[in-house]
C-alpha positions in Angstrom: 31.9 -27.3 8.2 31.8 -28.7 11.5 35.0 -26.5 12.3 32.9 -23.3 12.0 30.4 -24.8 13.9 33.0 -25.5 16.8 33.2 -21.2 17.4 29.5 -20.7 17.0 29.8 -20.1 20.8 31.2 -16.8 20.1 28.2 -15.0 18.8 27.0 -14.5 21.8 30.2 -12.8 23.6 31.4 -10.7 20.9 28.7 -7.4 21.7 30.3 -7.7 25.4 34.1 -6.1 24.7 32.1 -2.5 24.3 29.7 -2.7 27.5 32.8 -4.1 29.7 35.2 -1.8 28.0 32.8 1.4 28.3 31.8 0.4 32.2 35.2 0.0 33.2 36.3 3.6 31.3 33.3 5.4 33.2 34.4 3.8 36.5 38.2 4.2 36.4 39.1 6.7 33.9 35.3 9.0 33.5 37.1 12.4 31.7 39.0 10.3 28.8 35.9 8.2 28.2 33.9 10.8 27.9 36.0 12.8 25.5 36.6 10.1 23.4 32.7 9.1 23.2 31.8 9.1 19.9 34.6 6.6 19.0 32.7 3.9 20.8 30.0 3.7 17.8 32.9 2.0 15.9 33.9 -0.9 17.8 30.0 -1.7 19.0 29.1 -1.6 15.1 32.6 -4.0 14.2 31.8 -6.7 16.5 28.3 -6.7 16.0 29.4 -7.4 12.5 31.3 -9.9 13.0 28.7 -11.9 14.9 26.6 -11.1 11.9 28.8 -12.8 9.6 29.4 -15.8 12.2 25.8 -16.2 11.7 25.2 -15.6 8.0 28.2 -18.4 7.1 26.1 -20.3 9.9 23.2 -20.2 7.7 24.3 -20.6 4.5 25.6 -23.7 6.1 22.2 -24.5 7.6 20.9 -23.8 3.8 23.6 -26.1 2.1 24.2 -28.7 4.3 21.3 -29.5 6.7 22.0 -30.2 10.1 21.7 -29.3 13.2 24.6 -28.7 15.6 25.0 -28.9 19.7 27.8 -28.8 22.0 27.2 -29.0 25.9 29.9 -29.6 28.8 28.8 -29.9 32.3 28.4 -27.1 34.6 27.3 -28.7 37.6 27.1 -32.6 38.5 25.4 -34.3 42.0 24.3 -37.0 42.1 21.1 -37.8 39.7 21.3 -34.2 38.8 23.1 -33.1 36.0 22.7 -29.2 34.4 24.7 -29.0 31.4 25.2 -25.5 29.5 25.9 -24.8 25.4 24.9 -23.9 22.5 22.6 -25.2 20.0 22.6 -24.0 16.4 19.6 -25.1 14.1 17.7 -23.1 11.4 15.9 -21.5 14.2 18.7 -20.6 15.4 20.3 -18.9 12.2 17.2 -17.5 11.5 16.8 -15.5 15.1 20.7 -14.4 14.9 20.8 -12.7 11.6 17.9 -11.0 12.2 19.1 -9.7 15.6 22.4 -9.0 14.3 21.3 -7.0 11.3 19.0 -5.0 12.7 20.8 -4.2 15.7 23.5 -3.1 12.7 20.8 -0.5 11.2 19.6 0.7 14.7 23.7 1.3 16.0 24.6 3.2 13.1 21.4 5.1 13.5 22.0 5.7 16.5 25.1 7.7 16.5 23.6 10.1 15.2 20.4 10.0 16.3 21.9 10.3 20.2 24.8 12.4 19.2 23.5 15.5 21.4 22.3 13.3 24.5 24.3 13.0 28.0 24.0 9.4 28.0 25.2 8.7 24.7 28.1 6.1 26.6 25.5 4.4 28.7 23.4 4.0 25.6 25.4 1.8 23.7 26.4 -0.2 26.6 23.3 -1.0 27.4 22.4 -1.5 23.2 25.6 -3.8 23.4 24.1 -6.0 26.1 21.4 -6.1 25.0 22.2 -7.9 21.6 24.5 -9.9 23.6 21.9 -11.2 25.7 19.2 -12.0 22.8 22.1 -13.7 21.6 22.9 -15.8 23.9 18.8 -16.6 24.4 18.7 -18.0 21.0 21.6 -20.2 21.1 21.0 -21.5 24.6 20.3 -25.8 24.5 18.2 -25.8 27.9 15.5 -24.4 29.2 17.7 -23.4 32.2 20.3 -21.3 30.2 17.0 -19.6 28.3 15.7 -18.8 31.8 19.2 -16.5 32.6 19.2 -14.5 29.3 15.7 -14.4 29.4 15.5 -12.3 32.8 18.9 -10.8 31.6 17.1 -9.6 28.8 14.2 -8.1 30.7 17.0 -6.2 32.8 17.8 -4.4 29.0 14.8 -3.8 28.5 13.4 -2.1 32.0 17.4 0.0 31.5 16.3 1.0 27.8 13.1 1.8 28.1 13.6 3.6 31.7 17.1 5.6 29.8 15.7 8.9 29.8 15.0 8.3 33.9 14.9 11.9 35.2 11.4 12.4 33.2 8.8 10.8 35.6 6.9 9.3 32.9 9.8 7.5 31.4 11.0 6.2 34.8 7.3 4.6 35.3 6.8 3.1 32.1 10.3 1.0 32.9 9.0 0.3 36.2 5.7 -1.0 34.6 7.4 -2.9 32.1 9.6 -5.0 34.8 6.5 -6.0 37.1 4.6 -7.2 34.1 7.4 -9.0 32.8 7.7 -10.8 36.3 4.0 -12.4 35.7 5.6 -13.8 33.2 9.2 -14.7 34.5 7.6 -16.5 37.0 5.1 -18.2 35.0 8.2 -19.6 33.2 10.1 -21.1 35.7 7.3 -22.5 37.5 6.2 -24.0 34.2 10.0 -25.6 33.7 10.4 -27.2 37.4 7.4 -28.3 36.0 8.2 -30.1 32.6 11.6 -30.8 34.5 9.6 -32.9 37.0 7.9 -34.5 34.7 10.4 -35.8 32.5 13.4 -35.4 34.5 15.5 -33.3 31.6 16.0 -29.8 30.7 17.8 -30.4 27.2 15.2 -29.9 24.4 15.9 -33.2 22.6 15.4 -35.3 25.8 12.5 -33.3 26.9 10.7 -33.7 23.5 11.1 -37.5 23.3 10.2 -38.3 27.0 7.6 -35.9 26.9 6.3 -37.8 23.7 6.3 -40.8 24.7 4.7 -40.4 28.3 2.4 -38.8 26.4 1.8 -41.3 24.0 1.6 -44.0 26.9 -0.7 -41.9 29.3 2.4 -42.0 31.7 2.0 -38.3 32.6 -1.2 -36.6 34.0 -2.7 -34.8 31.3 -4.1 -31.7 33.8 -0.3 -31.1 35.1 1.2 -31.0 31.6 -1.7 -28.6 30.7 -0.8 -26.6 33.8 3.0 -26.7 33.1 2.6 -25.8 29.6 0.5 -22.6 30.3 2.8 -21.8 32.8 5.6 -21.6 30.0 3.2 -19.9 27.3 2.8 -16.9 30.4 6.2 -16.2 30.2 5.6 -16.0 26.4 2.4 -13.4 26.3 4.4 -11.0 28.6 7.0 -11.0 26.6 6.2 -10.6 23.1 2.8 -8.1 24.8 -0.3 -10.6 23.9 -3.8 -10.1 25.5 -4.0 -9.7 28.4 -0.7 -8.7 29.4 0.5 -6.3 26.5 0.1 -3.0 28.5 3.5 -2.6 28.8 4.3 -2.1 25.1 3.2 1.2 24.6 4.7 2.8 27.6 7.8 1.2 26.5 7.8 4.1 23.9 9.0 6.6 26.5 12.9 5.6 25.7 14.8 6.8 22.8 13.6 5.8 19.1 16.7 3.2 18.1 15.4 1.8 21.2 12.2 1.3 20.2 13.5 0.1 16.6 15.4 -2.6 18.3 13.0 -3.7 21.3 10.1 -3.7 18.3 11.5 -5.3 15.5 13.3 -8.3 15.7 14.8 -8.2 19.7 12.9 -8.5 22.8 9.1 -8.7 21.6 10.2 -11.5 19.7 11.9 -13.6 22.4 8.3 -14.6 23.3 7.8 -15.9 19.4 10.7 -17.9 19.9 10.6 -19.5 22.6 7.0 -21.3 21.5 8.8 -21.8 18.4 11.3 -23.7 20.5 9.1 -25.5 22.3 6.1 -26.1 19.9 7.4 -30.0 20.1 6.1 -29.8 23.5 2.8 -28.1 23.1 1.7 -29.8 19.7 1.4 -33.1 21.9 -1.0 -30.7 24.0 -4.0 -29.9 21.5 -5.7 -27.7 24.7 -2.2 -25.6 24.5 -2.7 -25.1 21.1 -6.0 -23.8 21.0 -5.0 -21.2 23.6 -1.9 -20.3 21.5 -4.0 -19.9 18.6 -6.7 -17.9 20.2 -4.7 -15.5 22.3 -3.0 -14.8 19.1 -6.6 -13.6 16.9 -7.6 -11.8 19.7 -4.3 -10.0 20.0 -4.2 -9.2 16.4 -7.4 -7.7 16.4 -7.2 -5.7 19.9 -4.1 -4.3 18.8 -5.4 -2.9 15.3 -8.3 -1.4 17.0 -6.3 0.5 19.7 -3.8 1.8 17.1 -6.9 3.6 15.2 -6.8 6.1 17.1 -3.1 7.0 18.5 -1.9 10.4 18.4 1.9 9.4 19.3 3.4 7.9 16.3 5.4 5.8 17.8 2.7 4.5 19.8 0.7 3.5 17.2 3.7 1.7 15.5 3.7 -0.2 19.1 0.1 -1.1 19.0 1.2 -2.4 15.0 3.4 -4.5 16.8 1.0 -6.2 19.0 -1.1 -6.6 16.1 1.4 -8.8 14.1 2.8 -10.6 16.5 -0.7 -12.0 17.2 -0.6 -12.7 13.7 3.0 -15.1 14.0 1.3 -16.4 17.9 -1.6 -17.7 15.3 0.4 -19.3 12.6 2.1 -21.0 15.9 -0.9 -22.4 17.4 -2.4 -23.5 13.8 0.8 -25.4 14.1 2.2 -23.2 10.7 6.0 -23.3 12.1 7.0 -21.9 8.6 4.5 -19.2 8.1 5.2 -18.2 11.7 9.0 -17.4 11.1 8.4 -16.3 7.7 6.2 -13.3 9.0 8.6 -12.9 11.9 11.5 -12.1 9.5 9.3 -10.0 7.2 7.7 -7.9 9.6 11.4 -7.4 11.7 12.7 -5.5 8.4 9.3 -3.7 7.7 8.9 -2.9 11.6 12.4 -1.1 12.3 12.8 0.7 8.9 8.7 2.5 10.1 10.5 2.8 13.6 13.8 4.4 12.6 11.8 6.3 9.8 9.2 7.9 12.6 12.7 8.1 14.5 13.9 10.2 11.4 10.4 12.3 11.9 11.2 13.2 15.6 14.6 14.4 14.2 13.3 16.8 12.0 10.2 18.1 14.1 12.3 19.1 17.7 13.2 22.3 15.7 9.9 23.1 15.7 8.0 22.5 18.7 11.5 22.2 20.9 13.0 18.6 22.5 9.8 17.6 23.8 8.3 14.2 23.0 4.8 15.1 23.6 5.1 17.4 21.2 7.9 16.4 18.7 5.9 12.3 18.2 2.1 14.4 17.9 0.9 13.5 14.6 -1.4 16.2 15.2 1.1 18.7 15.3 2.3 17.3 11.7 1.4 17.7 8.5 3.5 18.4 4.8 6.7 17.1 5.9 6.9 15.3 2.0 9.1 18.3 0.6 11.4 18.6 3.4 12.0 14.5 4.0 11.7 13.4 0.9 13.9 10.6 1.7 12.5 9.3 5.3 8.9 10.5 3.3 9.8 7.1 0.7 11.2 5.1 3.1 8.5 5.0 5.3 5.7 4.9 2.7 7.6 1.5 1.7 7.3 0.1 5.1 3.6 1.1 5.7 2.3 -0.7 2.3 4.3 -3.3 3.1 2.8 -3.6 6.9 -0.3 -3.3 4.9 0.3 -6.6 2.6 0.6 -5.2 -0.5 2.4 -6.8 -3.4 5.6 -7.6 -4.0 6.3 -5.8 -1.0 7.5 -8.4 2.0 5.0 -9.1 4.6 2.7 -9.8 1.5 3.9 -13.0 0.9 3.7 -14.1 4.7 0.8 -12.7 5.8 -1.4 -14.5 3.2 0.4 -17.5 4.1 -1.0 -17.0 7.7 -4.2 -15.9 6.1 -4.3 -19.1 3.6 -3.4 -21.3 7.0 -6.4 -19.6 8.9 -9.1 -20.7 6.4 -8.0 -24.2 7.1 -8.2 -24.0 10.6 -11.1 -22.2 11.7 -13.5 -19.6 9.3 -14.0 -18.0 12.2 -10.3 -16.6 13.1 -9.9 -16.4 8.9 -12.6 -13.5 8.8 -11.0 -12.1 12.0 -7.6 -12.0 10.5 -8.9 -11.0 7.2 -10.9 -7.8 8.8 -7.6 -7.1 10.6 -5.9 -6.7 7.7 -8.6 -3.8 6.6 -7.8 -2.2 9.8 -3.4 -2.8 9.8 -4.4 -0.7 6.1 -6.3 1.9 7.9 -4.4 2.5 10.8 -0.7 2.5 8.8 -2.2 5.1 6.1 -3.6 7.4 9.1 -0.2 7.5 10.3 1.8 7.9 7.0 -1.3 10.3 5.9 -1.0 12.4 9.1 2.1 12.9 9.3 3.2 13.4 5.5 0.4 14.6 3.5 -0.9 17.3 6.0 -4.6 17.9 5.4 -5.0 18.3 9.1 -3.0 21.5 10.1 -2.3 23.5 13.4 -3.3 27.1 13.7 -0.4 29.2 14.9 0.2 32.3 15.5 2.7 34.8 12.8 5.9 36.7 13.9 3.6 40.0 14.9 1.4 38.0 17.4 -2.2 38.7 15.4 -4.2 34.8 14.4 -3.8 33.8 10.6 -7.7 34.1 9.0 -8.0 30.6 7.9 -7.6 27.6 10.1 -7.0 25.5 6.6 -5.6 27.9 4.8 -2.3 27.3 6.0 -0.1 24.2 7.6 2.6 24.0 10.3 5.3 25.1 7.9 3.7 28.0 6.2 2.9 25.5 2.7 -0.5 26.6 1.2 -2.9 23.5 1.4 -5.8 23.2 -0.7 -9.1 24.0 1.7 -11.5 21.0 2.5 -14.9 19.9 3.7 -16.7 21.1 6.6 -15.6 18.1 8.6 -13.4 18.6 11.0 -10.9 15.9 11.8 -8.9 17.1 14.1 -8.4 15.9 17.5 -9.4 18.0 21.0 -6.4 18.4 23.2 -8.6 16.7 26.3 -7.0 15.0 29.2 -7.2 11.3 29.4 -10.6 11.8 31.5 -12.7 13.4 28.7 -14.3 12.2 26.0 -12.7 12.4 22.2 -14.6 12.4 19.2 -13.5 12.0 15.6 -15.7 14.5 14.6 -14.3 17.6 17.2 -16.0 20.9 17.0 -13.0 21.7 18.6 -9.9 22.5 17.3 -6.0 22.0 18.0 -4.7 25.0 18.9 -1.1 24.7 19.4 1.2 26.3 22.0 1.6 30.5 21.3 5.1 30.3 22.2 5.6 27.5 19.3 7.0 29.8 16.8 9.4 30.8 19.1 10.7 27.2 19.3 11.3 27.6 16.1 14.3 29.0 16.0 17.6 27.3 16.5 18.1 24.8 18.7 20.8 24.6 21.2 22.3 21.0 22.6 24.9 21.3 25.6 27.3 19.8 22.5 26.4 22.8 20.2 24.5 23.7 18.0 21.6 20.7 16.5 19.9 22.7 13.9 20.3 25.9 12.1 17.3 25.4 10.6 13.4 26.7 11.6 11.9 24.6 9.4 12.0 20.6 9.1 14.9 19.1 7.6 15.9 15.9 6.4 18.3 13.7 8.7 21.9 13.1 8.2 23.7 10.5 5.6 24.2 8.3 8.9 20.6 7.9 9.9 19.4 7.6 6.4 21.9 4.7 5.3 19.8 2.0 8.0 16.6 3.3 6.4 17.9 2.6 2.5 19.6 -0.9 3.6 16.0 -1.7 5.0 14.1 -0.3 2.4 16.1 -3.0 0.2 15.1 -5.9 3.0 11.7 -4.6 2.7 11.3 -5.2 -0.7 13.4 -8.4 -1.5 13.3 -10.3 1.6 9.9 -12.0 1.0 11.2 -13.5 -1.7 13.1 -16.3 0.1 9.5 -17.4 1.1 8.1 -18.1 -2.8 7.6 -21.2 -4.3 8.4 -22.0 -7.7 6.4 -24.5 -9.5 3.6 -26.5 -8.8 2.7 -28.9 -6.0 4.8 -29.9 -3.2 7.6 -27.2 -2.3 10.4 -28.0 -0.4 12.9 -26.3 -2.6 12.3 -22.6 -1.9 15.0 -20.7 0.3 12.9 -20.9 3.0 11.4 -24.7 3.2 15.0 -25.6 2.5 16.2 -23.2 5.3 14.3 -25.4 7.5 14.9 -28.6 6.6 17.1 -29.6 9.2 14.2 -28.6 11.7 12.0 -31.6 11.0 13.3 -33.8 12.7 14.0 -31.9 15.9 10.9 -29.8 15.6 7.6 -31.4 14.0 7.1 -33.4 10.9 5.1 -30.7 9.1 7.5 -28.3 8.1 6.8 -29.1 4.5 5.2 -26.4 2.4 3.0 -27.2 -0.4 0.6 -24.6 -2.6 -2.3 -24.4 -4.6 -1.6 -21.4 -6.4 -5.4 -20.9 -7.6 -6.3 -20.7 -4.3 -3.5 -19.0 -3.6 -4.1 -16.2 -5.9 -7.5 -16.1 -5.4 -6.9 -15.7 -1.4 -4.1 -13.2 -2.0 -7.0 -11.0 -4.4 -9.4 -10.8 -1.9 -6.7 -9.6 1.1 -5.3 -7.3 -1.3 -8.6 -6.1 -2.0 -9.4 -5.7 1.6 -6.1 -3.8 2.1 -6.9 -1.4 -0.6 -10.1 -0.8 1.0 -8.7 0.3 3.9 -6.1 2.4 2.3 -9.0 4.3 0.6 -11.2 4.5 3.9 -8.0 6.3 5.4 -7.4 8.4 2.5 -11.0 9.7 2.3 -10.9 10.6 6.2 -7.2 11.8 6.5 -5.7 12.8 2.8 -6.1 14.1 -0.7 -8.9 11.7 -1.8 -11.0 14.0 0.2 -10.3 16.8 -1.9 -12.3 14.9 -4.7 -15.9 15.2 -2.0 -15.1 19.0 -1.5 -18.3 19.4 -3.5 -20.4 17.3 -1.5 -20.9 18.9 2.3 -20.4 15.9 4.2 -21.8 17.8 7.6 -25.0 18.6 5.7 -25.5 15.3 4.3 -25.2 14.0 8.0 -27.2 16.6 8.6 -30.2 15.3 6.6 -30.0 12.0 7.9 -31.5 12.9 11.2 -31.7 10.1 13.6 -29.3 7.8 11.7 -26.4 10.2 11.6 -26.5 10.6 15.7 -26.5 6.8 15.8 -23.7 6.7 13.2 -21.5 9.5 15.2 -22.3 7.8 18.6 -21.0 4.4 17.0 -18.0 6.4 15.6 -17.0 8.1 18.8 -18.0 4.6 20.6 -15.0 3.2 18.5 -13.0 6.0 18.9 -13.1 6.4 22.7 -12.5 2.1 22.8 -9.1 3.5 20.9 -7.7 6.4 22.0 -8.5 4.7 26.0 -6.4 1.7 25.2 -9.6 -0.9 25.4 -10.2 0.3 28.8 -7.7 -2.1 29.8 -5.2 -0.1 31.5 -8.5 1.3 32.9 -9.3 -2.3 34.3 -6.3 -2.8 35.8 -5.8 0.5 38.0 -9.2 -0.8 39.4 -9.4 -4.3 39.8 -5.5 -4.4 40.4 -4.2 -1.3 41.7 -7.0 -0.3 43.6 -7.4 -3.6 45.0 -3.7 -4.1 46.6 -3.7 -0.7 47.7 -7.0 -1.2 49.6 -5.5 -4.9 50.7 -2.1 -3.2 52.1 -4.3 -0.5 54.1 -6.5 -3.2 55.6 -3.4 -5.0 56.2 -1.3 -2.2 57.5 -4.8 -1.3 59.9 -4.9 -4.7 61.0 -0.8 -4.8 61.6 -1.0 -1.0 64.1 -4.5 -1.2 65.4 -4.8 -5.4 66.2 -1.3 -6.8 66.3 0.5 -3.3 67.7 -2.4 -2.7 69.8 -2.2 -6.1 71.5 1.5 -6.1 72.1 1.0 -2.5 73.7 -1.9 -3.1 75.6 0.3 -5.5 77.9 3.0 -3.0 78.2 0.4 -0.3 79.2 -1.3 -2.8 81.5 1.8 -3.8 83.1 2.7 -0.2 83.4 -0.7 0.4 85.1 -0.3 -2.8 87.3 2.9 -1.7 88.3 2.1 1.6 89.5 -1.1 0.5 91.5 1.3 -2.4 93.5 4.0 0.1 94.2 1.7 1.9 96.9 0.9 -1.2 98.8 4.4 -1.6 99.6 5.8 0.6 102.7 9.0 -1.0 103.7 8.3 -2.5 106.6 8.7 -6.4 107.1 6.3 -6.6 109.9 3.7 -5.7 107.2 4.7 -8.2 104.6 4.6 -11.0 106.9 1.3 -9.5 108.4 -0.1 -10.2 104.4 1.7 -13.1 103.3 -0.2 -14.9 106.6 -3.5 -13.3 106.3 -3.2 -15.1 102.5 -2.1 -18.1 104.0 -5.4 -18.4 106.4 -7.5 -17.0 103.5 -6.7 -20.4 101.3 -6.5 -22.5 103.4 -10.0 -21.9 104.7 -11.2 -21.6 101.2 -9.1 -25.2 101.1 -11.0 -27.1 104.2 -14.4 -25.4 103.6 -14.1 -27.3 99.2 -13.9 -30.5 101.4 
């Protein structure tokens, strides 16, 4: 046992072979790597396996065995100081790697298909290969030093990753934002370990949990510092894994390719932040203050990032904002001190996440016939509609990961999420009715999307091969499929710039692009020909495998988290997964269950859910076609007074949405606004008072120096005739002072 332990160091280095190997081809040897580019898929997918298996024996191990294994050796030594580096493999250890390693599986396979016609197909899986390395090597790291490297070494994947597709200016500035919010949160980090290392004088997490217990316990520390130091670590953990206030990267990050998204989103970077207050959640339970603020940043996370994803028109982008939304939902389960709910949603919600992202991936494929390779156009749910008959399979797929997102039974994130939710009425009603309302929302908001995209009650009006308008605006949707008419209501969204306002209720409607059925003919790639099809189509065998394999995570993976019997449960998968952790991580890693309450919780989320599932369907699909009786315009109609409250509240909620919170908003003023208007005043202060200074001498000395010049003639007799009329004058101005 403790033989396979021994290589556990390998996990890390084994994605590296590829990046090295493709680098060093596109330096010395550009023409043959090139030509031979599509064999690179092979060896990135083969050694990522292999990792994946390292980690999955790891586990079983972790499973059958319990106990935790570290190996260090000395990197540097002087005097009193001593920085080890190693390894450290414990069930949150196991638990991290497989999930990196099998979803970054799914999303390389995808990938080689999904990238197939792009110029920086090499680049892409160099960077996907260092990337996995990295997160690798930040879950296995034994220090807070060694988490520090891979932790900025995987911010440097991500700003590459997100920033790939660098020649579009948008693209090239959502990397750019990305980095400088990640450094409030680098910094944060180190500043809060010189911190902790100050104050107990070790970086190793076993040493630093016991001193920092035990000063704790003997008031040898000064409470306010360790505050201090611990929300200096917990920064570097909002950044990262995009909690209020500092999630506005997220959604720009949506600018890179789709498999990038999948594997920044599901289990990769986004939840580097999870784990590292996993890690150190030793530290901060001594720290109830810590706690609090872990706990709150996490409910008002999870409901800020429902609300903004009500209104998304980018698919992708709304999965984002669902991202932010359930991640607050693990940072509470954290700071309720719920270490198992916590990873038990993680691992959950990483399958559920990246088979939505690979599916909406699958989406993009099959619209660029259509409207052309542009994003804008290709991730518009707008611009969707009746896709069911031509993907069926992504159509399934996705519907499986959106009720799942949604917490409905047996699906995964069911069984987690009411864990979270069952936690959260112990802890404080308060963030239970939140999290319980959020779930209403995570229903709505997933439906819309699944709704808008495949059921197509919302349809574009184009125009036919001869150039005259069709008749109908809903007689007809993007692909020519009759649609059965509906109300009045019109639920379409403006095309308005980012300045104007939006309603939900537009008189306006989307009028797509005249040229658009011209884009809908085939589709050229500089490596031939993409499609041969005008019409949406479903994607290849090698991006639907990932979305089957996580269709089958999706619906059996929660079952590791269910307790059999009655009482006290340490024998499901899970609890006895981490066993091994009590001792290093907290005492109450025990799971016990009342399942009357239980099932009585789990009724009235479900319920909830439902609700919200029926709220979208009456807005955005076929329930509506049961109200096509009832004029829904005249009924608002007839309630005067009320129904221009009611729309301004609507459109109230809608602007909050589709403006990001104003947040974005917020910072271009208070931020932006304000360093620019800084560095002016600055730069003003630099030419006009420091310049101005520093020339004024030289102009006075130029001036000086002219004016002298004409008193001198060159005569000797004169000089002496001054130098001793200056002599008398002081020395009479001398005697006459006396």
């Amino acid at each position: 046992m403790e033989h396979t332990y021994q290589y556990a160091w390998i996990i890390p280095f084994l994605p590296l072979p590829v990046t090295m190997s493709i680098g060093f081809g596109l330096l010395l040897v550009p023409t043959a790597t090139k030509n031979t580019r599509r064999m690179w898929a092979f060896p990135s997918v083969l050694l990522l396996s292999i990792a994946m298996a390292f980690s999955a024996n790891l586990s079983s191990q972790q499973i059958n065995g319990s106990f935790i294994y570290q190996y260090l050796w000395s990197w540097t030594i002087n005097n009193d100081f001593s920085l080890e580096f190693g390894y450290l493999i414990d069930p949150l250890t196991s638990i991290m790697s497989i999930l990196i390693t099998t979803v970054g599986i799914m999303v390389l396979i995808y990938s080689d298909n999904y990238m197939s016609h792009d110029q920086g197909y090499l680049r892409f899986f160099a960077y996907m290969s260092f990337s996995n390395a990295s997160m690798l090597g930040l879950v296995t790291s034994s220090n807070l030093i060694q988490i520090h490297i891979f932790w900025e070494l995987v911010g440097m994947c991500s700003y590459l990753l997100i920033g790939f597709w660098f020649t579009r200016p948008i693209a090239a500035s959502a990397c750019q934002k990305a980095f400088l919010t990640n450094r409030v949160g680098d910094f944060g980090l180190l500043l809060g370990i010189l911190g902790f290392y100050w104050i107990t004088g070790s970086l190793e997490f076993r040493d630093l949990f016991e001193t920092f217990n035990k000063l704790i316990h003997n008031n040898g520390v000064n409470s306010l510092f360790a505050t201090l130091c611990a929300s200096l670590l917990f920064v570097g953990a909002i950044v990262k894994s995009a909690q209020f206030p500092l999630h506005v990267w997220l959604p720009d990050a949506m600018e890179g390719p789709t498999p990038i998204s999948a594997l920044i989103h599901a289990a990769t970077m986004v939840a580097a932040g999870i784990f590292l207050v996993a890690r150190l959640l030793p530290l901060f339970t001594g720290i109830p203050y810590i706690m609090n603020l872990i706990s709150l940043i996490g409910v008002i996370t999870l409901l800020l990032g429902a609300t903004l994803a009500l209104a998304q028109r980018d698919i992708k982008r709304s999965l984002a904002y669902s991202t932010m939304s359930q991640l607050g939902y693990i940072m509470l389960a954290l700071g309720l001190g719920s270490y198992r709910a916590a990873l038990f949603h993680l691992i959950t919600h990483a399958y559920s996440k990246a088979l939505l992202f690979l599916g909406s991936g699958s989406i993009i494929h099959s619209m660029e016939p259509i409207v052309g390779y542009s994003p804008e156009k290709s991730q518009n749910m707008v611009l969707m509609g009746g896709l069911t008959r031509y993907v069926p399979i992504t159509r399934t797929t996705f519907l499986l990961g959106t009720l799942s997102l949604c917490g409905i039974p047996p699906l995964a994130c069911f069984w987690s999420k009411d864990e979270i939710l069952n936690e959260s009425w112990l802890y404080s009603p308060i963030f239970a009715i939140i999290a319980c309302f959020t779930t209403g929302l995570t229903a709505f908001y997933m439906f819309r999307v699944y709704l808008l995209t495949f059921e197509g009650y919302l349809h574009v009006h184009f125009q036919n091969y001869s150039g005259t308008q069709n008749s109908s605006f809903y007689s007809i949707s993007l692909w020519g499929k009759e649609a059965p008419k509906v109300a009045n209501i019109n639920l379409l969204l403006s095309t308005m710039n980012n300045n104007e306002r939006v309603y939900f209720f537009s008189k306006n409607t989307y009028q797509a692009d005249g040229n658009a059925i011209n884009r809908m003919q085939n589709f050229s790639t500089r490596f031939g020909k993409k499609y041969t099809s005008r019409y949406p189509h479903e994607s290849d065998n090698t991006m639907l495998f990932p979305l089957l394999v996580l269709v089958v995570f999706t619906l059996f993976v929660g079952s590791i988290g269910i307790p059999f019997g009655q009482g006290r449960m340490d024998f499901d998968l899970l609890s006895k997964w981490l066993t091994p952790s009590k001792n290093l991580l907290h005492p109450n890693s025990d799971y016990s269950v009342d399942w009357y309450k239980f099932l009585t919780n789990a009724i009235s989320s479900v319920s909830i859910a439902f609700f919200g599932i029926f709220i979208a369907s009456i807005f955005y699909g076929s329930v509506y076609s049961s109200f096509k009786n009832l004029d829904l315009i005249n009924l608002f109609v007839k309630m005067g007074p009320k129904r221009i409250y009611l729309d301004k509240i609507v459109n109230v909620i809608y602007n909050w949405s589709y403006n990001r919170g104003y947040v974005d908003f917020f910072y271009t003023r208070a931020l932006t606004r304000s360093i620019r208007g800084l560095a002016k005043l600055i730069h003003f202060f630099d030419r006009c008072i420091i310049d101005g200074i520093t020339n004024s001498v030289g102009v006075y000395s130029f001036f000086m120096g002219e004016g002298i010049k004409y008193l001198g003639g060159g005569r000797i007799s004169s000089y002496l005739f001054l130098y001793l009329s200056y002599v008398l004058i002081f020395l009479l101005i001398y005697f006459l002072s006396l």
